[in-house]
N, C-alpha and C positions, 0 to 999 in steps of 0.2 A: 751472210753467215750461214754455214750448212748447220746440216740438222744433228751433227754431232758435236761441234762447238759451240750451238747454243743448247743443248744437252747441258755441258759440263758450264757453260757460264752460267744457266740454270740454276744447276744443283748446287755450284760454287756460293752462288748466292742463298739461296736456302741452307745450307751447312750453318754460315754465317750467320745465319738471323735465328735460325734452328734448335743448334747444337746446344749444347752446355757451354761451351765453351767462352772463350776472351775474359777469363779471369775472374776480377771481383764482382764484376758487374751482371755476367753472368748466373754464379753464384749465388750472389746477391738476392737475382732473379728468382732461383729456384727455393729460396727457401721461403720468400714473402707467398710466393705462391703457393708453400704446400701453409705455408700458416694460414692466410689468409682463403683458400680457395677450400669450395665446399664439392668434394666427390659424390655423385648419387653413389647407392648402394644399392642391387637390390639382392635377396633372399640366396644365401651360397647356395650355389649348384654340389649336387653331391658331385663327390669326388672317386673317379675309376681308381683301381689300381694300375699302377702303371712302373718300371723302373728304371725310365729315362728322366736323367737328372737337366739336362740340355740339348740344345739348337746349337750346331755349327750349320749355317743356311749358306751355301755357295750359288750364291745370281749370278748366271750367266746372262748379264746382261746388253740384250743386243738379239740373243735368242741359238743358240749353236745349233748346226744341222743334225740331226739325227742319223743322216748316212755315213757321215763323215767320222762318229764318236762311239753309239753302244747298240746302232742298228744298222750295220753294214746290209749294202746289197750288192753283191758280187758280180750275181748273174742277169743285174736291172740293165747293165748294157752301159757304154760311156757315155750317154747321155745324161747317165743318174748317179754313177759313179765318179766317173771325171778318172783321175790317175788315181785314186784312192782305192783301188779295186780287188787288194789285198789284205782280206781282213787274217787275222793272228787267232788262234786258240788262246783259252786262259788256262788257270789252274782247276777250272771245272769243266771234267767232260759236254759236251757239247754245248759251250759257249763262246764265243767270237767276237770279240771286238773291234774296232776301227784299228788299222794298223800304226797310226801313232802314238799307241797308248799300249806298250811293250810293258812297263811296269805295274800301269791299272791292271792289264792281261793276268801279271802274276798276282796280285788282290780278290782276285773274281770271288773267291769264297767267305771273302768281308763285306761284300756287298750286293743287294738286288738291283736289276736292271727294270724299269716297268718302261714299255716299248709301245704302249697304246696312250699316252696321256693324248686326253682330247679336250678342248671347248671350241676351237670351228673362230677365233677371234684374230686378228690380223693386224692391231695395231697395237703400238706398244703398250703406251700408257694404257689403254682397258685392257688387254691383257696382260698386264702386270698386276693390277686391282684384280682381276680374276683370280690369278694363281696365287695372291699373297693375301686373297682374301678368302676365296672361293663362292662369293658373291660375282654377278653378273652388273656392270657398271650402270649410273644412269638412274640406279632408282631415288626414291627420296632421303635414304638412309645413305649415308657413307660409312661404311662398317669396315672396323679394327681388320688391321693385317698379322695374320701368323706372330709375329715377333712382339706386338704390344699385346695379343690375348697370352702368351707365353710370359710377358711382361709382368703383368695384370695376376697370374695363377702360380705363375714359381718366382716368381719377384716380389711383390709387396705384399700382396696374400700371404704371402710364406712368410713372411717375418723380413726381407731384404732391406736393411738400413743403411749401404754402401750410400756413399758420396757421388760416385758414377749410378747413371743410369743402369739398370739390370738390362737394356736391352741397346745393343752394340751394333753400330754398323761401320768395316772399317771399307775405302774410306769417304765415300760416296754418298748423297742418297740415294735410293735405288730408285727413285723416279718421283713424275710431278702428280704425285698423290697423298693424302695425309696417311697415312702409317699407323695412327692412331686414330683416326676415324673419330666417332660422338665418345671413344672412351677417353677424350680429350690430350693438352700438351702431357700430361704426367707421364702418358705410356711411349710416347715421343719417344724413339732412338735418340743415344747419345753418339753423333757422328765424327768422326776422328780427325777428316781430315788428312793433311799429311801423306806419304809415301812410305811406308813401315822399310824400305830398302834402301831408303836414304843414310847418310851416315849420322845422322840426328833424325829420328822422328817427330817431329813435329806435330803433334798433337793439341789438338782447339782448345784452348783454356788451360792446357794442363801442359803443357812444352812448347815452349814459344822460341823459334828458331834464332839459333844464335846465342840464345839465354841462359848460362851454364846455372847449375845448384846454390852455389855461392852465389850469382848477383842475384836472385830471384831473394837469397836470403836475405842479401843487404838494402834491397827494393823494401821490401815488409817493416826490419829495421827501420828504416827512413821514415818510412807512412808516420808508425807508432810513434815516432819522435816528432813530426811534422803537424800531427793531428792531435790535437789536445783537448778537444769538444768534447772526447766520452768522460775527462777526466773534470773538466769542470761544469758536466751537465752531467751526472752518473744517473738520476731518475728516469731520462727523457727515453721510452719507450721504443721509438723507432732508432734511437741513436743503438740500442742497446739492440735491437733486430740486425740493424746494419756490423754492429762487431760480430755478431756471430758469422753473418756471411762473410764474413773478410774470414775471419779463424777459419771457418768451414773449405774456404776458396784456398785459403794457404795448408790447410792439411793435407787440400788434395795435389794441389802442386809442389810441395815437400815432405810428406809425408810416404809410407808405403804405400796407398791404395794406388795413386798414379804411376808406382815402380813397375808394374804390370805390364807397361808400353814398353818397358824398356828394357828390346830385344838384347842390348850388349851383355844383360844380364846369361844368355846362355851361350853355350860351349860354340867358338867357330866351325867343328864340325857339325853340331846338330844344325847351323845358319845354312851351311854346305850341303847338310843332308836333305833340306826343305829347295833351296837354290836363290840365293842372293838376286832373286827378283821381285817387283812388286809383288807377285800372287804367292812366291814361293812365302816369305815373309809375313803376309797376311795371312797364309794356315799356318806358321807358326805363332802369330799375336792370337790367332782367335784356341789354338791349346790351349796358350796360358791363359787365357780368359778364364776357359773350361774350368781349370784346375783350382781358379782364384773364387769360382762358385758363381760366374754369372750365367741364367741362364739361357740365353739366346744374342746369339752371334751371325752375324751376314758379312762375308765377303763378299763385296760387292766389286764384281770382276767382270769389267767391259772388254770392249773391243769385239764381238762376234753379230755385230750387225752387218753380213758381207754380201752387200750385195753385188760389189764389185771384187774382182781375181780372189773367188773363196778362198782357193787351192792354197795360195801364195799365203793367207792368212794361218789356216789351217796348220801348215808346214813348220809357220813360226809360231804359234799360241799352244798347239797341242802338245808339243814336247813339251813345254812352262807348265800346263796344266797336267798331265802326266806326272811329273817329277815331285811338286808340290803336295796333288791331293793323296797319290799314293802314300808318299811318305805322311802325307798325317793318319790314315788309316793303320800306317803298323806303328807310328807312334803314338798313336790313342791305345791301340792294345798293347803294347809293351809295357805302357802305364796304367794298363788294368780302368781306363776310361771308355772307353770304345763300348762296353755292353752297359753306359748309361746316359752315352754323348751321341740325339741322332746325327748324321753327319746327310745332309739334304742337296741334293745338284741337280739343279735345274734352270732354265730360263723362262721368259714368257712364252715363246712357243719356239716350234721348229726352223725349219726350213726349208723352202721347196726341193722337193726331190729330183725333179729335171731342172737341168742346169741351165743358164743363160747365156749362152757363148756369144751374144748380139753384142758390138757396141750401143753404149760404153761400159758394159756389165762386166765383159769379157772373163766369162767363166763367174757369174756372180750368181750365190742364191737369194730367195728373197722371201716376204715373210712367210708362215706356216702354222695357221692355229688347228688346223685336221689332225693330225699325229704328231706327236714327238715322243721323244723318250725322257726319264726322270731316273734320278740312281738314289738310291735311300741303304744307309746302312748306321749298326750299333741301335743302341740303344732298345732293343727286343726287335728288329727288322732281322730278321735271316736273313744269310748273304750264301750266294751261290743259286740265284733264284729267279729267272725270268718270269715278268709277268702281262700277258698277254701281248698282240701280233700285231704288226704291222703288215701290209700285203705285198706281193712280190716285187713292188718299184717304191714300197715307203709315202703310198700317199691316202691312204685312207687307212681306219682303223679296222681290224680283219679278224681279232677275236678278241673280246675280254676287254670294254673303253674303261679309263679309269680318268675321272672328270676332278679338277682338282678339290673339289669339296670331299672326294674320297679320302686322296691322299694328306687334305689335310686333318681329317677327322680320325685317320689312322694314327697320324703325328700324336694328338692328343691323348687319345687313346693311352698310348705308351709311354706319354708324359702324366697321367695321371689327373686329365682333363676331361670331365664328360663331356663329349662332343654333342649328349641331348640338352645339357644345365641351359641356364642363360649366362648373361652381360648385361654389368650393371649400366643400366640408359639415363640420360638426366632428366628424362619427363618420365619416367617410370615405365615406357612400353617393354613390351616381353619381349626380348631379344634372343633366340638361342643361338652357340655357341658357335654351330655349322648350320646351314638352313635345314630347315624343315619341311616334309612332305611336302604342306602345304602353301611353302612358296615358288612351286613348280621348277625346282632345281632341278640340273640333268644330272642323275646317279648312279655308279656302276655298280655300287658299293665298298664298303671301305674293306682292307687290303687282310682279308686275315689269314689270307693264302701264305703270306710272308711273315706274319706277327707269331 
C-alpha cells in the first residue's frame, strides 16, 4: 500500500471511530459524555479585544510549493522554476503571483502573503502538529491544535449549545494526531466525511447516503412504535438519558441545524460560481458554516504531496484552487463577513525549490520545512501586504522568519484570544496559550505588520 492510500484508509478509519457521526449511537455517545465527564477548568485567561468572529482554515495538505503559488522566482533559472516561469501582477502594485492563480491575482488587496514561514521540519505528521499547534512534537504534553483552542474560546466558552461540534473539519482528518490534545474528545472536530460535490452529500451521522428525509422520518416513527421500554419503565434513569440521545440524534438529522450541509439549498449559479468541484464546494459548505455561527472550519484539501510530475499536478489543482478560494474571498465581503471570518491557507511545509528531473520523480518536488509561504486574510489581517523574504532561488529564509507560533498567536490575537492566558489542563499544570519564553520556542514575533 503507498503512503497515500494508507493516508486516506487512515483517516477513513479515524473519521469513523472519531466523528460525531453514525446516528443514534453516536449521539447517544456524546451526550452521556458531556453528562457524565468531568472537564478541568482552570482560572479564565483574560480576554484580548479582537473582531474576528471565525476560522475558515484551508490545509494544504501534502504541503504546496511556494514557487509554484505566492513566491514565484522567475530569474532562479529552470531548474527552480520548471515551465512556471511566468509569474502575473495583482491588483496591488508590486505584487506577483504564480501565474495559475489569474483570479487570486485580481484578490491581492483582500489578502497578505507572509513568504518567510519557517520551522526547518520535513515530515508530515510533526509538521502538521507544528503548524496546527505551534508546539515542536515529541515532548511530554500533546497540546490542542488551532481549531479545538478556537473550539474551546468561541465555542463553549462563549455559550455554543449547537448539536454539531463548534469545530468542523470537512472532509478529512487532517492527519494522525489528536486535534484536541490533553483538552480532551469534547474539543474533537466533528468530521464530515462525504464529498460536498457529490449529488447527495453524505455527511457522518447526519446524511446517510441514499436516505431521503421521509424514510429517515419513517425509521424514528418505527423505533417509537417498536420500542416500548421508556413507556413501561418511565423512572429508569438511563432509559430516560438514552431518549434524549435519540431526540437529540433526530433533531440533528431532521431538523434545521443539519440543513447547513445542504448545498442544494443555494442558487446553481453561486454552485457555479464556487466550481462544481470537491474544493470548489467545500468553500462554499465552510461560508455557510460561517454564517450559521460556527467558529472554526478546515477544508481539508489534499493532493499536493508532488513528489513526482509537480508541473502536471500543478496545471490541474491550481486552476481548482484559484476558482474556489478567490471566490470565497469576494463572497465573504459581499456578505459584509470577510472583516470577521480569518480565511487562513497553508500547508505543513513547502517544497523543494530545485526540482527533481531524475527518475522516477520526473520533475518532482519534495519535502520543505526551511521556507514556505502562508496567505492570511479578514478578519483584522490587512490585505495587500507581503511579509517578509525568501532568497533569490526560494530556499532559505532572507528577511523577517515568521515561525508558526507567530502566526498562530496573531490568529488569536484578533479572534479575541490572549495568546499569554492559559488552557485548562486535567492535572492542573499551567499551560499557556502559545508557548512561552521560557519553553525555548523559535520566535519572530507575532504579525502586527499586517493586524
Amino acid at each position: 500500500m503507498n503512503t497515500e492510500s494508507h493516508r486516506v484508509e487512515s483517516t477513513r478509519l479515524v473519521s469513523r471511530r472519531e466523528a460525531l457521526g453514525y446516528g443514534l449511537a453516536a449521539a447517544g455517545g456524546c451526550l452521556l459524555a458531556d453528562q457524565l465527564g468531568h472537564r478541568a477548568r482552570a482560572a479564565e485567561p483574560p480576554q484580548a479585544k479582537g473582531k474576528a468572529k471565525a476560522v475558515i482554515q484551508i490545509w494544504m495538505w501534502g504541503g504546496p510549493s511556494h514557487l509554484d503559488t505566492f513566491d514565484p522566482k522567475p530569474d532562479a533559472g529552470y531548474d527552480y522554476c520548471g515551465p512556471l516561469d511566468k509569474p502575473i501582477a495583482t491588483n496591488v502594485d508590486g505584487i506577483r503571483i504564480g501565474e495559475l492563480l489569474p483570479l487570486l491575482a485580481q484578490q491581492a488587496d483582500k489578502y497578505s502573503i507572509i513568504r518567510s514561514m519557517t520551522h526547518g521540519n520535513d515530515g508530515h505528521e510533526t509538521a502538521a502538529y507544528l503548524v496546527q499547534t505551534g508546539r515542536a512534537p515529541g515532548g511530554r504534553l500533546v497540546f490542542p491544535s488551532v481549531g479545538a483552542v478556537v473550539s474551546l474560546f468561541k465555542g463553549y466558552d462563549a455559550g455554543y449549545e449547537g448539536l454539531i461540534p463548534p469545530y468542523i473539519v470537512v472532509t478529512q482528518p487532517q492527519g494522525r494526531f489528536s486535534e484536541a490534545g490533553f483538552l480532551g474528545p469534547r474539543y474533537k472536530p466533528f468530521v464530515t466525511g462525504g464529498n460536498p460535490a457529490a449529488p447527495q452529500f453524505t455527511v457522518e451521522g447526519i446524511v446517510a447516503e441514499g436516505i431521503s428525509f421521509e424514510r429517515q422520518k419513517a425509521r424514528r416513527d418505527l423505533l417509537h412504535k417498536v420500542n416500548v421500554l421508556p413507556q413501561a419503565m418511565p423512572d429508569d434513569a438511563q432509559l430516560a438519558a438514552s431518549e434524549e440521545s435519540e431526540k437529540r440524534a433526530y433533531d440533528l438529522i431532521l431538523g434545521d441545524e443539519g440543513k447547513v450541509f445542504d448545498l442544494g439549498q443555494e442558487t446553481e449559479e453561486m454552485r457555479l460560481r464556487y466550481g462544481r468541484t470537491f474544493f470548489g464546494q467545500s468553500c462554499l459548505l465552510a461560508r455557510r458554516l460561517v454564517e450559521r455561527g460556527f467558529p472554526y472550519i478546515t477544508i481539508n484539501y489534499g493532493g499536493w504531496d508532488t513528489h513526482t510530475r509537480n508541473f502536471e499536478a500543478m496545471r490541474s489543482k491550481l486552476p481548482d484552487m484559484d476558482k474556489a478560494m478567490s471566490t470565497l474571498l469576494v463572497d465573504l465581503s459581499e456578505r459584509g463577513l470577510l472583516d470577521t471570518t480569518i480565511v487562513w491557507w497553508s500547508g505543513e511545509f513547502g517544497r523543494t525549490p530545485k526540482i527533481d528531473w531524475q527518475p522516477p520523480w520526473d520533475g518532482g518536488r519534495h519535502h520543505f520545512g526551511r521556507v514556505f509561504s502562508a496567505v492570511v486574510a479578514g478578519g483584522g489581517f490587512k490585505g495587500g501586504r507581503v511579509v517578509g523574504a525568501s532568497d533569490e532561488k526560494g530556499a532559505n529564509v532572507k528577511e523577517r522568519p515568521v515561525y508558526p507560533c507567530d502566526l498562530i498567536g496573531s490568529m488569536y490575537e484578533l479572534l479575541g484570544i490572549d495568546p499569554d492566558g492559559t488552557l485548562p489542563h486535567p492535572e492542573g499544570q499551567v499551560v499557556h496559550v502559545t508557548p512561552s519564553a521560557d519553553e525555548g520556542v523559535q520566535t519572530g514575533g507575532r504579525l502586527g505588520e499586517i493586524m
